[in-house]
N, C-alpha and C positions, 0 to 999 in steps of 0.2 A: 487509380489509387496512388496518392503520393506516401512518399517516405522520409522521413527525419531520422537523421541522429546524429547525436550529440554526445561529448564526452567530457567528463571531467573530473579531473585531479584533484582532491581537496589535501594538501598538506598542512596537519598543525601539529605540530610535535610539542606543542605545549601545555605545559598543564598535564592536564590530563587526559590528553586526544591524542589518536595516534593516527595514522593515515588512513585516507579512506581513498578507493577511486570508484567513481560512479560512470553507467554509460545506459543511454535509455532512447530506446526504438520505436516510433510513432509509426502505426497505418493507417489513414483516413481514407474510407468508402463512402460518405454522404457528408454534405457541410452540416453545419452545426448552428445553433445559436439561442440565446433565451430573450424570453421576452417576460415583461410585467406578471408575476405568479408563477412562472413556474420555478421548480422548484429540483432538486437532484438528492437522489440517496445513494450511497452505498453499501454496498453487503457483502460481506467474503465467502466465497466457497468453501462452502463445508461437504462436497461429495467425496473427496480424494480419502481414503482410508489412510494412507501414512501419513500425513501431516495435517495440520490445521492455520488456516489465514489465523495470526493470531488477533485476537480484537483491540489489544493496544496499538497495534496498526492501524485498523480500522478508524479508530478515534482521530490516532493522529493527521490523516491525512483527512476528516471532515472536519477537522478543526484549522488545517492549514489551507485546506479551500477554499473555506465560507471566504465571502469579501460582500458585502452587501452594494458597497460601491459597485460591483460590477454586474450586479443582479444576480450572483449567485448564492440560492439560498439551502441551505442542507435541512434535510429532513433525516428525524434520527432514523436508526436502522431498525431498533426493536421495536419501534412505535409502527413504524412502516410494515413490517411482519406480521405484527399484530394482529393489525388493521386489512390484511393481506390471508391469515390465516387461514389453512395450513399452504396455501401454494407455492409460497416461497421460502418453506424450510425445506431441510437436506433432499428429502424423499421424494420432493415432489417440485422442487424448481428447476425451469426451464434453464437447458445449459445450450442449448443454439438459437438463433432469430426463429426457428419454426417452430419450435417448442414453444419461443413467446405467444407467439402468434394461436396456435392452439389453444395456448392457458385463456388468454385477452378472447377466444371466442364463446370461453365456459360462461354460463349466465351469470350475473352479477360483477365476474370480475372485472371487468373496463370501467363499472361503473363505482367500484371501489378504491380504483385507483386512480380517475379524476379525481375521488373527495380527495385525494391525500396531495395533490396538487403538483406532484414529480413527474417530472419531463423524461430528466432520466435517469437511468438508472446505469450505476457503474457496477458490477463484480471484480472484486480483487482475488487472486488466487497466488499464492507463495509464501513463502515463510525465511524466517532468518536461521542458518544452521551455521555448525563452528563444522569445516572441514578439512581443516588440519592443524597440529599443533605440537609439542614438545617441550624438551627441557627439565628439569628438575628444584623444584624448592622443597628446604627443610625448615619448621619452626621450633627452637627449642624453647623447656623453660627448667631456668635454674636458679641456686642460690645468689649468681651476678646477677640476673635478670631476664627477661626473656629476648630473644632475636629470630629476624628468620633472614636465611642463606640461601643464596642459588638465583634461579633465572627459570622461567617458562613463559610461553608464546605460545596463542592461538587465532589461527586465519577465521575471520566469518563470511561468510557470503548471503547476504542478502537479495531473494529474487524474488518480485512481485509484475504481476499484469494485471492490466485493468482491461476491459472490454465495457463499452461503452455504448448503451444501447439509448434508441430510440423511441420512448414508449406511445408519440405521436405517429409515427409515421411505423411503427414496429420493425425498422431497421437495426442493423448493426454500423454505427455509424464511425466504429472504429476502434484500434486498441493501441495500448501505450505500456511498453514494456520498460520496467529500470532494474537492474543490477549493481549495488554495491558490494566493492569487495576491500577489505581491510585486515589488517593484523595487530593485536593488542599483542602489550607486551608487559610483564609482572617483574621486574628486577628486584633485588632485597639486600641488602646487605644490613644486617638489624631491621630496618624497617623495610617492608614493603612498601612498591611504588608504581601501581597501575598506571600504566598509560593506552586508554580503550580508543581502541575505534569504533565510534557508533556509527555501524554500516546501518543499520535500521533507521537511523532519526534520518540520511542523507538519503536514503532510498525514498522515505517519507516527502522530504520535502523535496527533491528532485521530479518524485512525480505529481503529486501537487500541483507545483508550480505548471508543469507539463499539463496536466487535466485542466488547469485556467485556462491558458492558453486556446484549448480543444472545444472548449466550450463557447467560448465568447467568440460568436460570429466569424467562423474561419474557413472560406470557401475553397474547393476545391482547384486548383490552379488549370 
């Protein structure tokens, strides 16, 4: 098994971005690679009782995947479930490679998931939460007019994994973890004046680009 990682700093203090810093951890256990039809879905884990992969995640990062140039093609998630049902909603989807493996030897299902034409299949599990913050703003409104006063900041942290499985060979052919962490900040003096860090859109496309990478033909050293 090799290891990647990689880190990076995104500063823009402009506009309306505030700092972000990303840092995201690759494990590869089997090479990888697609060929002519196949095909990759993603799905987020919904077992965890506190939190929820949220699905605007989900979107985004099958939408910043897809590249047809490089033969990768996405298969939506709910169409793939559907089509799947019920084995891969909350209750009943495989959460290790021998769970695959079991589900893939129930009658029917390998040959439902040929028709759907995915190779593989990624899980994403993690959510974006604000974990810490402070400060104070007031908004008033009077016969001058209205304003708001003060200052408040809040830190996000952004943490998602993918696990990447093999539905040919019913491996786990690998996972790819990213962490974004940033802090937005609200200043006001009469007007407010957000300046966010979107740790979620840099989490997105950091690991994205990383799952490109993982998929397209990339052999073990």
């Amino acid at each position: 098994m090799n290891r990647i990682i990689s880190f990076v700093t995104l500063f823009a203090m402009v506009g309306s971005s505030g700092c972000v810093t990303s840092r995201i951890e690759q494990a590869r256990h089997t090479s990888t690679g697609l060929q002519d039809g196949d095909g990759v879905v993603i799905l987020a884990q919904r077992q965890n009782v506190d939190y929820q992969t949220e699905d605007g995640f989900v979107s985004c990062l099958s939408n910043e995947l897809e590249n047809k140039s490089l033969g990768i093609t996405m298969h939506p998630e709910q169409e793939f479930m559907d089509m799947l049902f019920p084995w891969f909603e909350p209750a009943h989807a495989p959460t290790h490679a021998e769970g695959l493996r079991e589900l893939l030897a129930r009658p029917g299902v390998a040959e439902r998931i040929a028709e759907t034409g995915v190779r593989y299949l990624v899980w994403i599990d993690g959510n974006t939460e604000i974990v810490d913050g402070g400060g104070n703003l007031s908004c008033t409104v009077g016969a001058g007019g209205a304003g708001c006063f003060g200052f408040q900041w809040w830190e996000n942290d952004s943490t998602y994994e993918a696990a990447i499985w093999d539905l040919d060979t019913l491996e786990h052919a690998g996972t790819i973890s990213t962490e974004s962490v940033g802090t937005s900040y609200l200043p006001a003096i009469v007007i407010p004046i957000p300046i966010i860090a979107r740790t979620k859109s840099a989490a997105c496309n950091g690991l994205a680009r990383q799952l490109r990478e993982f998929l397209v033909a990339t052999p073990i050293d």
